[in-house]
PyMOL CGO cylinders between C-alpha atoms (Angstrom):
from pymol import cmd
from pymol.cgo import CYLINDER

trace = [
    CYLINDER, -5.17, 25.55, -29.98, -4.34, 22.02, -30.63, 0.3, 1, 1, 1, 1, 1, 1,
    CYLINDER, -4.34, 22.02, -30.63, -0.79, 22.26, -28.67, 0.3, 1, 1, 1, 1, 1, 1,
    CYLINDER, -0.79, 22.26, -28.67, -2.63, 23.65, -25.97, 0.3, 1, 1, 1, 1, 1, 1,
    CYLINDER, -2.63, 23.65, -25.97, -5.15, 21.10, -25.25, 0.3, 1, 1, 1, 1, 1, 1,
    CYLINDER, -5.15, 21.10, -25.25, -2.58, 18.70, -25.73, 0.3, 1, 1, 1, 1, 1, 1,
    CYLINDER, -2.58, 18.70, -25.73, -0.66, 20.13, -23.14, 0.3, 1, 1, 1, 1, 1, 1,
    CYLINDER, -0.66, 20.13, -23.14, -3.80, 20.44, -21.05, 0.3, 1, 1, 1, 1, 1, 1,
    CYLINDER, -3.80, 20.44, -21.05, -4.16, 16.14, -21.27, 0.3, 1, 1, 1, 1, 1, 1,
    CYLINDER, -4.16, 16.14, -21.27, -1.09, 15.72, -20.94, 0.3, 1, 1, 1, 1, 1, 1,
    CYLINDER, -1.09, 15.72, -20.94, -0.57, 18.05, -17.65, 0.3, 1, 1, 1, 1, 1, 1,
    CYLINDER, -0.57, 18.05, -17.65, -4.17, 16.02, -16.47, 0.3, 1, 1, 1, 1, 1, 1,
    CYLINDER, -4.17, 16.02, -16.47, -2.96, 12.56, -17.00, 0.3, 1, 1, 1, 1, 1, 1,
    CYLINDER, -2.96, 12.56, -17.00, 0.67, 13.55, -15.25, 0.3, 1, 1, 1, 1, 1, 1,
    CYLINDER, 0.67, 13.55, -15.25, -1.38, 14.46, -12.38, 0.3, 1, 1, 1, 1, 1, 1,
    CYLINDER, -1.38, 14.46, -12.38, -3.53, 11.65, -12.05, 0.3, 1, 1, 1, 1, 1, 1,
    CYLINDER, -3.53, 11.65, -12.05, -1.05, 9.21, -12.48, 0.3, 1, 1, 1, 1, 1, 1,
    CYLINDER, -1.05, 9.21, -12.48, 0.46, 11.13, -9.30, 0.3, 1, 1, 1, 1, 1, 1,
    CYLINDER, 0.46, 11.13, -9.30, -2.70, 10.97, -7.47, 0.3, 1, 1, 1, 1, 1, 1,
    CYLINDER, -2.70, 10.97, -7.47, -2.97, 7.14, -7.83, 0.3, 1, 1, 1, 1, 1, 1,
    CYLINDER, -2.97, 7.14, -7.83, 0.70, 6.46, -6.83, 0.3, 1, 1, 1, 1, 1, 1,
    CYLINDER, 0.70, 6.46, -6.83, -0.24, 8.68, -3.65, 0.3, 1, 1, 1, 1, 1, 1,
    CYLINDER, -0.24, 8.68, -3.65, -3.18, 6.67, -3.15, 0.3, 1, 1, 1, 1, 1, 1,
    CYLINDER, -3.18, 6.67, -3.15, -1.41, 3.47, -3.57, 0.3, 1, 1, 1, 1, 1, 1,
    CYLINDER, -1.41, 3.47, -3.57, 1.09, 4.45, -1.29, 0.3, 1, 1, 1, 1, 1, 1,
    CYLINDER, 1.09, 4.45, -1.29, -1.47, 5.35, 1.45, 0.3, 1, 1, 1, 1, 1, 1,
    CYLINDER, -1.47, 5.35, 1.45, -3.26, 2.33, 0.87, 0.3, 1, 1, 1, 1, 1, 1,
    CYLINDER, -3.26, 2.33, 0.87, -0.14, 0.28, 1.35, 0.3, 1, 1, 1, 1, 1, 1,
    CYLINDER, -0.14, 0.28, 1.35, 0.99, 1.54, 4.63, 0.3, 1, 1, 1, 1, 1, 1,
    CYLINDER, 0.99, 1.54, 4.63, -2.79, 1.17, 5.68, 0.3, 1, 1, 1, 1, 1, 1,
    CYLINDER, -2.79, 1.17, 5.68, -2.71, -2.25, 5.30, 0.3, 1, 1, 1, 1, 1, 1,
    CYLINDER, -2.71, -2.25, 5.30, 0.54, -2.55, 6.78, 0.3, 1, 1, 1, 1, 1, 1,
    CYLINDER, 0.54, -2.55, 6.78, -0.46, -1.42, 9.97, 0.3, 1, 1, 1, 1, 1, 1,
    CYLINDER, -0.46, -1.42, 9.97, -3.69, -3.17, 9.65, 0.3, 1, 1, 1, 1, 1, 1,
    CYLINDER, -3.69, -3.17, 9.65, -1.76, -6.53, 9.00, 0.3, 1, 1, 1, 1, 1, 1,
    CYLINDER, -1.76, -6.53, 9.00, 0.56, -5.92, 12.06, 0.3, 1, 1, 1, 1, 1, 1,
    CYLINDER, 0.56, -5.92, 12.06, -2.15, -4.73, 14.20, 0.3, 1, 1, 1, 1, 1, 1,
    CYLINDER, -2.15, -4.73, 14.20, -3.85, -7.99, 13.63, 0.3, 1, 1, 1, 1, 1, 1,
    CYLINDER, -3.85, -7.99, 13.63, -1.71, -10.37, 12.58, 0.3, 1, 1, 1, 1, 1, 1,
    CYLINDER, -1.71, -10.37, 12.58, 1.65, -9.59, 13.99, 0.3, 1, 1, 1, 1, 1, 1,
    CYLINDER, 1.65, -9.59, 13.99, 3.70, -11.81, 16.69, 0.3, 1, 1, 1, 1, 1, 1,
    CYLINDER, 3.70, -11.81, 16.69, 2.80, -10.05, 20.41, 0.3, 1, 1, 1, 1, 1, 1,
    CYLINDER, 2.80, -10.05, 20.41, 5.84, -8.40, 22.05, 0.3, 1, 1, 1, 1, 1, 1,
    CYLINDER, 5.84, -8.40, 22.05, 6.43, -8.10, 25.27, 0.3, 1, 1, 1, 1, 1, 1,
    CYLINDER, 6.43, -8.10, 25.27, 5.41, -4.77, 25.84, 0.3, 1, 1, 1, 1, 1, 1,
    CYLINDER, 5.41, -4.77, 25.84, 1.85, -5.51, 25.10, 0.3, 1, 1, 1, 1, 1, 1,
    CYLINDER, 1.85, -5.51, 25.10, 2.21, -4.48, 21.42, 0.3, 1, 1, 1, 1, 1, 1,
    CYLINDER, 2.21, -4.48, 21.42, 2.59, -6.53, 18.37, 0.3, 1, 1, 1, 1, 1, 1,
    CYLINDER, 2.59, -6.53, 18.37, 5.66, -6.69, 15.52, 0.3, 1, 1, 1, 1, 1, 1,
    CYLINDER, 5.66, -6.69, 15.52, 5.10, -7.51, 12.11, 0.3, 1, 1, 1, 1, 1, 1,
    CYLINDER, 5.10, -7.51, 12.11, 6.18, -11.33, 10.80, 0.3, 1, 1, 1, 1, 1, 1,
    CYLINDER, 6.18, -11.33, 10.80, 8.37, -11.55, 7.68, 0.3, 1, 1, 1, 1, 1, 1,
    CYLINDER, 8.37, -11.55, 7.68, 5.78, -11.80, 5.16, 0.3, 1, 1, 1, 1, 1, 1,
    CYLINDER, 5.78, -11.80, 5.16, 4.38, -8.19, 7.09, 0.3, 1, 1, 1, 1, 1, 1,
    CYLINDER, 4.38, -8.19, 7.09, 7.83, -6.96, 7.03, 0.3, 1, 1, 1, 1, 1, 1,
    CYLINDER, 7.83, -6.96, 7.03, 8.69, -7.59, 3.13, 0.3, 1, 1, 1, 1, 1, 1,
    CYLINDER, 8.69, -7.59, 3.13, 5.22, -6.17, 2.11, 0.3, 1, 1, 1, 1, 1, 1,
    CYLINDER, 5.22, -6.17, 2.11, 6.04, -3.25, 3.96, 0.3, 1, 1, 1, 1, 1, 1,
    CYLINDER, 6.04, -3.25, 3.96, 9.92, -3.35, 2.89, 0.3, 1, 1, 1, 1, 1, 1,
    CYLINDER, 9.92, -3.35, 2.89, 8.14, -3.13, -1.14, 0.3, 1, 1, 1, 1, 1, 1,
    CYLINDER, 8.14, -3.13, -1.14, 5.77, -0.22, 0.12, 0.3, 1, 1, 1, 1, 1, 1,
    CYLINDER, 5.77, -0.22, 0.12, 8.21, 2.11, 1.29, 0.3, 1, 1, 1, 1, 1, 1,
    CYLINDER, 8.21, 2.11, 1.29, 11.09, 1.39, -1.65, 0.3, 1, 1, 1, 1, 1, 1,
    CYLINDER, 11.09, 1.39, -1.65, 7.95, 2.84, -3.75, 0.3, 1, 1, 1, 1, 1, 1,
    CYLINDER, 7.95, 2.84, -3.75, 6.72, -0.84, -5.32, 0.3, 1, 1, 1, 1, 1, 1,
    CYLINDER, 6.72, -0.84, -5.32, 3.36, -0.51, -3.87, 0.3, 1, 1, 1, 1, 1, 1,
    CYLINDER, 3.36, -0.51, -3.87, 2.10, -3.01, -6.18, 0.3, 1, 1, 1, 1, 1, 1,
    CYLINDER, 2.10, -3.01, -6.18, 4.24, -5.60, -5.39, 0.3, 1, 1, 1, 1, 1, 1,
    CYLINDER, 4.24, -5.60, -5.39, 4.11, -4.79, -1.42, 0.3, 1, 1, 1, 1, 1, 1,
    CYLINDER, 4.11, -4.79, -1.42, -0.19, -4.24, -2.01, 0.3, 1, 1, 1, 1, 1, 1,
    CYLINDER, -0.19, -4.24, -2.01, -0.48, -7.75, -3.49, 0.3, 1, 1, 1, 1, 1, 1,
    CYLINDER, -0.48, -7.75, -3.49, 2.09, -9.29, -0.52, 0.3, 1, 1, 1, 1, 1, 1,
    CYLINDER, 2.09, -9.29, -0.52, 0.32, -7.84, 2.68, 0.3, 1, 1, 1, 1, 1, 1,
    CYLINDER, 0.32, -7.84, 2.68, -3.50, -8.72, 0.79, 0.3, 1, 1, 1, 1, 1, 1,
    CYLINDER, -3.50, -8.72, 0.79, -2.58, -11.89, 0.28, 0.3, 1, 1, 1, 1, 1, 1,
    CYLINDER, -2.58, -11.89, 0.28, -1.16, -12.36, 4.09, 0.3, 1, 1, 1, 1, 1, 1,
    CYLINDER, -1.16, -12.36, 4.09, -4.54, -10.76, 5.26, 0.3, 1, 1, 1, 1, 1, 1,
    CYLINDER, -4.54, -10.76, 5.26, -6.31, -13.17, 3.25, 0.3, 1, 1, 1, 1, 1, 1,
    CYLINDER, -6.31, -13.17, 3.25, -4.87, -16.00, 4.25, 0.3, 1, 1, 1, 1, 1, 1,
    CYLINDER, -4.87, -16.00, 4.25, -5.10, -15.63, 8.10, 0.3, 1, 1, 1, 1, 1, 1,
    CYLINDER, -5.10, -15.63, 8.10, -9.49, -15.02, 7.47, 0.3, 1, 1, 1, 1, 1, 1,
    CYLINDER, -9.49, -15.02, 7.47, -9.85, -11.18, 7.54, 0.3, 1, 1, 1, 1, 1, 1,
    CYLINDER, -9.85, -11.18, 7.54, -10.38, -8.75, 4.72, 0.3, 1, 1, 1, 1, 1, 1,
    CYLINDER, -10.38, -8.75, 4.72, -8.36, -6.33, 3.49, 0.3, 1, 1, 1, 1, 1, 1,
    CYLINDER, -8.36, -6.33, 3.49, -9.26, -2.70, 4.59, 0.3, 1, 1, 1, 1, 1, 1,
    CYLINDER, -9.26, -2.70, 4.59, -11.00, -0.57, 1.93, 0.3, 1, 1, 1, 1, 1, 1,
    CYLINDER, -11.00, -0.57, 1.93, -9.17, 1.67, 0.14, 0.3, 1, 1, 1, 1, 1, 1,
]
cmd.load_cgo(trace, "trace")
């Protein structure tokens, strides 16, 4: 009995862990797209492109360092007056 709860904990915490890296990763690319939404350089076909800072939190978010890219595109958003989206 005592292999199989620890299997059991071990089989939940492998799963959450998952489930917060897929969250983190939403989360990111949410706030990407709010940052160049709102904060990006305007094109000339009416849209708007992300800035540098944008790009490289976004760069970090899709290589899989979501806490590095997280932390980058916050801090942009921050420092322009909005606040972040929820997650």
């Amino acid at each position: 009995m005592t292999r199989l709860t620890f299997l059991g904990l071990l089989s939940f915490f492998v799963a959450t862990e998952a489930m917060a890296q897929s969250d983190d990763a939403a989360y990111c690319k949410k706030l990407g797209d709010y940052a160049t939404r709102y904060l990006g350089d305007a094109s000339g076909n009416g849209g708007t492109r992300p800035d540098f800072d944008i790009m490289e939190g976004i760069d970090k978010c899709n290589k899989g360092n979501t806490a590095a890219g997280i932390a980058i595109l916050e801090k942009k958003i921050r420092s322009k007056g909005f606040t972040p989206p929820a997650r």
